[in-house]
Biopython code that builds the backbone (N, CA, C, O; Angstrom):
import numpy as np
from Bio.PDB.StructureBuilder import StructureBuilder

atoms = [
    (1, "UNK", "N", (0.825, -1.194, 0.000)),
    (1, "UNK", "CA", (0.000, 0.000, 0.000)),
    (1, "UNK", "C", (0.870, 1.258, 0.000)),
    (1, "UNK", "O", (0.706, 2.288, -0.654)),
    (2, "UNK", "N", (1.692, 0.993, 0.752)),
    (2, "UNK", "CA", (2.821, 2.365, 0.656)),
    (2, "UNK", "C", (3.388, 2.703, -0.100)),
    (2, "UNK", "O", (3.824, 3.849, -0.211)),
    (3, "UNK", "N", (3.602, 1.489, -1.099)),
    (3, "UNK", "CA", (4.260, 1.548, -2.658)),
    (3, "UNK", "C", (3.084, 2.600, -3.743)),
    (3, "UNK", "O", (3.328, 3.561, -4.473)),
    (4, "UNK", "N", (2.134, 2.074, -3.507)),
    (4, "UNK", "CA", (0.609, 2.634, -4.085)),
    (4, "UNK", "C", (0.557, 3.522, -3.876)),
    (4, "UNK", "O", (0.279, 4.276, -4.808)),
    (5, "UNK", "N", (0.803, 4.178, -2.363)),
    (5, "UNK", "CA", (0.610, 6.110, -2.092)),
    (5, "UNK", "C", (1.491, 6.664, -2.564)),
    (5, "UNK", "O", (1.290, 7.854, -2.803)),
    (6, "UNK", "N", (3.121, 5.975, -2.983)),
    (6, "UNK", "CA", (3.811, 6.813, -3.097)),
    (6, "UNK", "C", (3.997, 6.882, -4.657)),
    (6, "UNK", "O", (4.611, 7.903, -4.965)),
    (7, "UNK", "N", (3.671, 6.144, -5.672)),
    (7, "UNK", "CA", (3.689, 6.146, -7.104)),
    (7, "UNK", "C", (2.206, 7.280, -7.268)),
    (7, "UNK", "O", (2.521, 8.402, -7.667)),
    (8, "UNK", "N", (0.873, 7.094, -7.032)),
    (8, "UNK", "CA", (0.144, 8.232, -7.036)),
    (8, "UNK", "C", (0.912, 9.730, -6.479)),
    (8, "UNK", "O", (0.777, 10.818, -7.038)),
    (9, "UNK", "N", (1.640, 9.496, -5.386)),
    (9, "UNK", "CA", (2.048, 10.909, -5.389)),
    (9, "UNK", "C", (2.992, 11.398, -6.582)),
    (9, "UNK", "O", (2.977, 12.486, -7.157)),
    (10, "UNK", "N", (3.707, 10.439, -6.764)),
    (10, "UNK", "CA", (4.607, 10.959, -8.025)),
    (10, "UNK", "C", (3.853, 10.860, -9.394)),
    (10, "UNK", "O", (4.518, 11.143, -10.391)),
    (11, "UNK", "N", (2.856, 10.579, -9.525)),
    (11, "UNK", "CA", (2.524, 10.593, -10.908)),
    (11, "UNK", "C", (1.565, 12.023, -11.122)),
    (11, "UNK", "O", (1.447, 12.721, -12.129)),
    (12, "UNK", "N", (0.844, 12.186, -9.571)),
    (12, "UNK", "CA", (0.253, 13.689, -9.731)),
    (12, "UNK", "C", (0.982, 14.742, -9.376)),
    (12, "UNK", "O", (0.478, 15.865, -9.354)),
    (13, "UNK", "N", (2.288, 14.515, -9.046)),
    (13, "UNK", "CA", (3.338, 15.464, -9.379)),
    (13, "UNK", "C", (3.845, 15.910, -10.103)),
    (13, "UNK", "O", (4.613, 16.860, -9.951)),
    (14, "UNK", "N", (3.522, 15.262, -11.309)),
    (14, "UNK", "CA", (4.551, 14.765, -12.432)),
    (14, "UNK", "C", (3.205, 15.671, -13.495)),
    (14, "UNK", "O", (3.525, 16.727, -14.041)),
    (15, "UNK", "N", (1.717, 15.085, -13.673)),
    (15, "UNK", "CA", (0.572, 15.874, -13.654)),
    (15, "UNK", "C", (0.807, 17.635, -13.589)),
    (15, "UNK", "O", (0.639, 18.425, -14.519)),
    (16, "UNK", "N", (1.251, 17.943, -12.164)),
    (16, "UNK", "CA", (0.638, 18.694, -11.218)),
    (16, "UNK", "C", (2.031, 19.873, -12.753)),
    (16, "UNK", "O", (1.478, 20.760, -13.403)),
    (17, "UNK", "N", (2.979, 19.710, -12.901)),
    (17, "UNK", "CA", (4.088, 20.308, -13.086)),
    (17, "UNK", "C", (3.580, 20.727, -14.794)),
    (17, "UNK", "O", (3.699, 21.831, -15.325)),
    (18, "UNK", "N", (2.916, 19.297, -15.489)),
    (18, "UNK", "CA", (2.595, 19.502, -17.051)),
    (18, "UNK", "C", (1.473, 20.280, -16.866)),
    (18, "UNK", "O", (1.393, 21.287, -17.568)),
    (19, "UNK", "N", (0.721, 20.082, -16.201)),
    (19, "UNK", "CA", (-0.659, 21.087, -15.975)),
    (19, "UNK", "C", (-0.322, 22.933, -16.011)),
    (19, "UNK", "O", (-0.942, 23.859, -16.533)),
    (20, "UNK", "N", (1.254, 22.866, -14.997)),
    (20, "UNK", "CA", (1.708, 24.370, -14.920)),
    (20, "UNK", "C", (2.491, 24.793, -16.453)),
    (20, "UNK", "O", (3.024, 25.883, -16.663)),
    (21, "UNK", "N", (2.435, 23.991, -17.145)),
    (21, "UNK", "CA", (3.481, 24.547, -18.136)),
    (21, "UNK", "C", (2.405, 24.976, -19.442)),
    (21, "UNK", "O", (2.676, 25.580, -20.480)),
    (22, "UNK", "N", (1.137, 24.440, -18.982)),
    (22, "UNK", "CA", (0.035, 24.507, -20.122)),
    (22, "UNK", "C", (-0.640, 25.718, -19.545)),
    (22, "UNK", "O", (-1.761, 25.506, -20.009)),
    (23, "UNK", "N", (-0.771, 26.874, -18.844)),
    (23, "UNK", "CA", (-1.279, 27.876, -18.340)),
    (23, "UNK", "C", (-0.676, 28.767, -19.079)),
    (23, "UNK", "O", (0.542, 28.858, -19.231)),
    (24, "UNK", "N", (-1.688, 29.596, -19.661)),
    (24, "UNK", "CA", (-1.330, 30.693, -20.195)),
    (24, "UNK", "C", (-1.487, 32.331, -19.247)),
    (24, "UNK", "O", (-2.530, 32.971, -19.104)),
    (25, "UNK", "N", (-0.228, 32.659, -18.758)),
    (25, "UNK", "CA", (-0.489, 33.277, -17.563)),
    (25, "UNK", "C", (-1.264, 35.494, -18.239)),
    (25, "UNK", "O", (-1.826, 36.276, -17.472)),
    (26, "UNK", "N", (-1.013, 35.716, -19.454)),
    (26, "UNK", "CA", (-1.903, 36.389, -19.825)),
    (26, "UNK", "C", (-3.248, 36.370, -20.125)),
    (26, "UNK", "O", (-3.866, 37.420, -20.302)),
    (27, "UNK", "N", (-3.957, 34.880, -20.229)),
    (27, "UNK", "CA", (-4.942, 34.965, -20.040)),
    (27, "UNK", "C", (-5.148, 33.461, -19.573)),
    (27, "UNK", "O", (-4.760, 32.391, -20.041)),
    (28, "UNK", "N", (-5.877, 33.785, -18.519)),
    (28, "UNK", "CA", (-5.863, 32.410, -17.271)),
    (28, "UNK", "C", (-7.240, 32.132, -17.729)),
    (28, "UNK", "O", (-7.513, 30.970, -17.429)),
    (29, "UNK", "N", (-8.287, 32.758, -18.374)),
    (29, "UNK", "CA", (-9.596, 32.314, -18.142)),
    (29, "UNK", "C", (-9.899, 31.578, -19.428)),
    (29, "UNK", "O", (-10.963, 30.972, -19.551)),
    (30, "UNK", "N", (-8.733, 31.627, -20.664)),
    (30, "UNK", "CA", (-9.210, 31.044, -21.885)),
    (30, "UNK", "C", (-9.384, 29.469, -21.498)),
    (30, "UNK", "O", (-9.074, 29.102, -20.365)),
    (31, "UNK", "N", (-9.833, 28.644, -22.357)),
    (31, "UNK", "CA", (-10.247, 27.024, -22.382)),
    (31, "UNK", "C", (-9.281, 26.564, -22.002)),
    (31, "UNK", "O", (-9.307, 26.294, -20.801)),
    (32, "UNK", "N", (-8.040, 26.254, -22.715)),
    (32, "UNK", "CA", (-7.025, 25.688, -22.692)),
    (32, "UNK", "C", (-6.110, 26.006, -20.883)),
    (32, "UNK", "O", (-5.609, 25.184, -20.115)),
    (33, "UNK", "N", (-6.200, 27.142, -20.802)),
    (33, "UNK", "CA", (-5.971, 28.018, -19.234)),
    (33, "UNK", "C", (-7.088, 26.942, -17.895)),
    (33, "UNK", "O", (-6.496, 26.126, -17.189)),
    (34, "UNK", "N", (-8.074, 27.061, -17.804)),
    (34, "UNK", "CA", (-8.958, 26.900, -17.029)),
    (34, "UNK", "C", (-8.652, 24.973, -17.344)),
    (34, "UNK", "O", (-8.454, 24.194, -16.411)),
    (35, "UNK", "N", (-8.678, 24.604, -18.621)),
    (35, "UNK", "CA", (-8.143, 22.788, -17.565)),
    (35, "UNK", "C", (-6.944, 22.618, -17.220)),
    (35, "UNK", "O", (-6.620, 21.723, -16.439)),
    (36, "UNK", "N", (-6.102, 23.455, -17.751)),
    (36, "UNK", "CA", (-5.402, 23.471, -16.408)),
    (36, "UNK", "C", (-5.004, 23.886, -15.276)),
    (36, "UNK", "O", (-3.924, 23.497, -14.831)),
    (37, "UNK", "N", (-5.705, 24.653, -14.671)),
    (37, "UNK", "CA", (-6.182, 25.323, -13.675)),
    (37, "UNK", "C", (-6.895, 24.034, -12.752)),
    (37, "UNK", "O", (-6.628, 23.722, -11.592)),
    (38, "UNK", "N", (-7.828, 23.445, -13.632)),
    (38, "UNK", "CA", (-8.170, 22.294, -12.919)),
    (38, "UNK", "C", (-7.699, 21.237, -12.685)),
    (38, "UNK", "O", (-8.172, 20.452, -11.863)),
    (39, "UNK", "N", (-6.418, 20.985, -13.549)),
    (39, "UNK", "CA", (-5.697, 19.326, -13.657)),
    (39, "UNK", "C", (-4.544, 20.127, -12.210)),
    (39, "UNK", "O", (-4.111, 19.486, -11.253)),
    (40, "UNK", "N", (-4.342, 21.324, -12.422)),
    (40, "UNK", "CA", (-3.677, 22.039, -10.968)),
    (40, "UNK", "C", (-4.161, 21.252, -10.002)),
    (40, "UNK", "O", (-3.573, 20.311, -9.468)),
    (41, "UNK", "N", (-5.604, 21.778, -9.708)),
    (41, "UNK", "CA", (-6.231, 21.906, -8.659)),
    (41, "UNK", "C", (-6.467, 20.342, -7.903)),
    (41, "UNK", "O", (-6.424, 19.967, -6.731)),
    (42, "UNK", "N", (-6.770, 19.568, -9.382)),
    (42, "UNK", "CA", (-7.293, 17.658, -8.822)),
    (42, "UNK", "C", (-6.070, 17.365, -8.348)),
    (42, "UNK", "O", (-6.058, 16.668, -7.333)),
    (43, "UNK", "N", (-4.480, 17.882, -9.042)),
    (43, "UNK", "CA", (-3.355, 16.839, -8.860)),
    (43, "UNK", "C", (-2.982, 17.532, -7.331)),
    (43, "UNK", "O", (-2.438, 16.810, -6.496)),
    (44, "UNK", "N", (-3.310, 19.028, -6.985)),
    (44, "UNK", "CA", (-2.975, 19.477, -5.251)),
    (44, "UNK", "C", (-3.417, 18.468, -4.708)),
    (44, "UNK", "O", (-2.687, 17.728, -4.049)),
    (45, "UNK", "N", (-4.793, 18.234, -4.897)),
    (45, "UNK", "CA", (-6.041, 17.305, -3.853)),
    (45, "UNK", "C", (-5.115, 16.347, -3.250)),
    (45, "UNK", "O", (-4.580, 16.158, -2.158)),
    (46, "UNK", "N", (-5.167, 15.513, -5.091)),
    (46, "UNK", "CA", (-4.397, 14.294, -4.948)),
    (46, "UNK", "C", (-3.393, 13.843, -3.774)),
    (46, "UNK", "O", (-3.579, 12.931, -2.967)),
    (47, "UNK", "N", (-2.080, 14.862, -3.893)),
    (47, "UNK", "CA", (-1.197, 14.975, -3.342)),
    (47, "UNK", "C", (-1.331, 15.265, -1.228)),
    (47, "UNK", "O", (-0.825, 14.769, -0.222)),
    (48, "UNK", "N", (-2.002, 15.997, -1.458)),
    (48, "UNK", "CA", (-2.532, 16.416, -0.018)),
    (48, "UNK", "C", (-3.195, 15.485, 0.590)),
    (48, "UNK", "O", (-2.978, 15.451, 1.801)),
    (49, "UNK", "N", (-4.358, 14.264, -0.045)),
    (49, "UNK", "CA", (-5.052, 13.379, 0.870)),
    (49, "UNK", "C", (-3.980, 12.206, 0.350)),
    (49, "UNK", "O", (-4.479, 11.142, 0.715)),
    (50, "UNK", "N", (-3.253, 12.052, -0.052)),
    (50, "UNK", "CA", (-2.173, 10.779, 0.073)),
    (50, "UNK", "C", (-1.081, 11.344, 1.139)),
    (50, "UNK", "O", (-0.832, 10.548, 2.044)),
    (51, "UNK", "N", (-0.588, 12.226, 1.170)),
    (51, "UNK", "CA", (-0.107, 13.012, 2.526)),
    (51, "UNK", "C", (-0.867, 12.607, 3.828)),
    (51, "UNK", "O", (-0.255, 12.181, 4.808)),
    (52, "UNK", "N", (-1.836, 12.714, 3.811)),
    (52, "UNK", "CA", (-2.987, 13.101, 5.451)),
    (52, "UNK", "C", (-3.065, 11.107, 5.064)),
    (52, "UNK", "O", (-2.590, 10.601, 6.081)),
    (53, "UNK", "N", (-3.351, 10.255, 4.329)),
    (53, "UNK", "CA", (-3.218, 8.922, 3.991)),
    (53, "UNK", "C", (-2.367, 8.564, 4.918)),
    (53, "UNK", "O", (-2.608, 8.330, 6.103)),
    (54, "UNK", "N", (-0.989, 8.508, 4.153)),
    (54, "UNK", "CA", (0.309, 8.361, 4.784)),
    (54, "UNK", "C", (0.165, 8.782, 6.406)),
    (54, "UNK", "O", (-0.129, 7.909, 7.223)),
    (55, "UNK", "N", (0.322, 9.760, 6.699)),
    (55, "UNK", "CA", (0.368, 10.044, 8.193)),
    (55, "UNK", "C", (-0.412, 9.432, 8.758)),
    (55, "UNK", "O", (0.057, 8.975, 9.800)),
    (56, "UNK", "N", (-1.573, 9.141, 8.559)),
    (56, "UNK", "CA", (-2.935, 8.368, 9.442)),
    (56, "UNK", "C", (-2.305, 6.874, 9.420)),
    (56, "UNK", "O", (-2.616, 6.271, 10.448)),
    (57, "UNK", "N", (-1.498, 6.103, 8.526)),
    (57, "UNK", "CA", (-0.941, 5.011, 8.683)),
    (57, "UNK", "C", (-0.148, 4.861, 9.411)),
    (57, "UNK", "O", (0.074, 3.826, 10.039)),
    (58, "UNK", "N", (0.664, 6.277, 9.486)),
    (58, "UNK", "CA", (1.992, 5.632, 10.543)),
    (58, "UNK", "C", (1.043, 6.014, 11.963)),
    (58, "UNK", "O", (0.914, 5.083, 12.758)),
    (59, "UNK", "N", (0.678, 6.738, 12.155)),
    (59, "UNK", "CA", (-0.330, 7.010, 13.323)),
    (59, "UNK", "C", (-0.996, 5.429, 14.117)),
    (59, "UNK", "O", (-1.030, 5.163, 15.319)),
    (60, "UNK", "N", (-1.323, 4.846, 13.303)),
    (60, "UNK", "CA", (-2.143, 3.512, 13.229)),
    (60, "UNK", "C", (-1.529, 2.688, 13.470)),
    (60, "UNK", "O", (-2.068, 1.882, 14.229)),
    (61, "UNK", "N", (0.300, 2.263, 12.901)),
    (61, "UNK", "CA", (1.252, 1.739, 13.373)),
    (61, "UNK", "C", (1.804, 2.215, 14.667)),
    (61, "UNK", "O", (2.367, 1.389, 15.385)),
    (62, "UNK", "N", (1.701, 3.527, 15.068)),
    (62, "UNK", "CA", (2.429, 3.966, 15.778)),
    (62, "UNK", "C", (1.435, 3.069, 17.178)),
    (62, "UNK", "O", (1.906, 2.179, 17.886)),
    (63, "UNK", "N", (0.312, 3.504, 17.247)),
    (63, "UNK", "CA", (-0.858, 3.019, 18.522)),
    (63, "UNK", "C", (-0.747, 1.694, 18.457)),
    (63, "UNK", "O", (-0.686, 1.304, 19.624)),
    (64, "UNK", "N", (-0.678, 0.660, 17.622)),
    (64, "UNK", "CA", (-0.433, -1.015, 17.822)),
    (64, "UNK", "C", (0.567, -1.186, 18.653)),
    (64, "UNK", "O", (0.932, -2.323, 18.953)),
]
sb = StructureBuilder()
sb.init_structure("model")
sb.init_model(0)
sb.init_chain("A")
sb.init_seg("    ")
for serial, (resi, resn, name, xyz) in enumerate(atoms, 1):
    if name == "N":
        sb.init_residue(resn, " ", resi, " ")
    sb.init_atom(name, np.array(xyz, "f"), 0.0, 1.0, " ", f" {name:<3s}", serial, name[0])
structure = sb.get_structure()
């Protein structure tokens, strides 16, 4: 499982970085701007509840 959280984190990292290079920072609201604004936004999520994941496991190990 730890192998599993940690390949999702790197693959929406990996996401999170092509998503920033596709933003057009003069205009953020055109089509092409706004999905990635959103492939931004899913690959943060991503990253943040495999984070709070991770910690709640060692937490769980830690109390056994």
């Amino acid at each position: 499982m730890k192998y599993f959280i940690y390949s999702l984190i790197t693959i929406a990292t990996g996401l999170l970085i092509f998503n920033i290079f596709h933003l057009d920072f003069n205009d953020l609201f055109e089509e092409e701007s706004k999905t990635a604004l959103v492939g931004i936004f899913a690959s943060a999520c991503v990253i943040i509840l495999m984070l709070i994941l991770l910690i709640s496991k060692k937490i769980q190990e830690k109390n056994k």
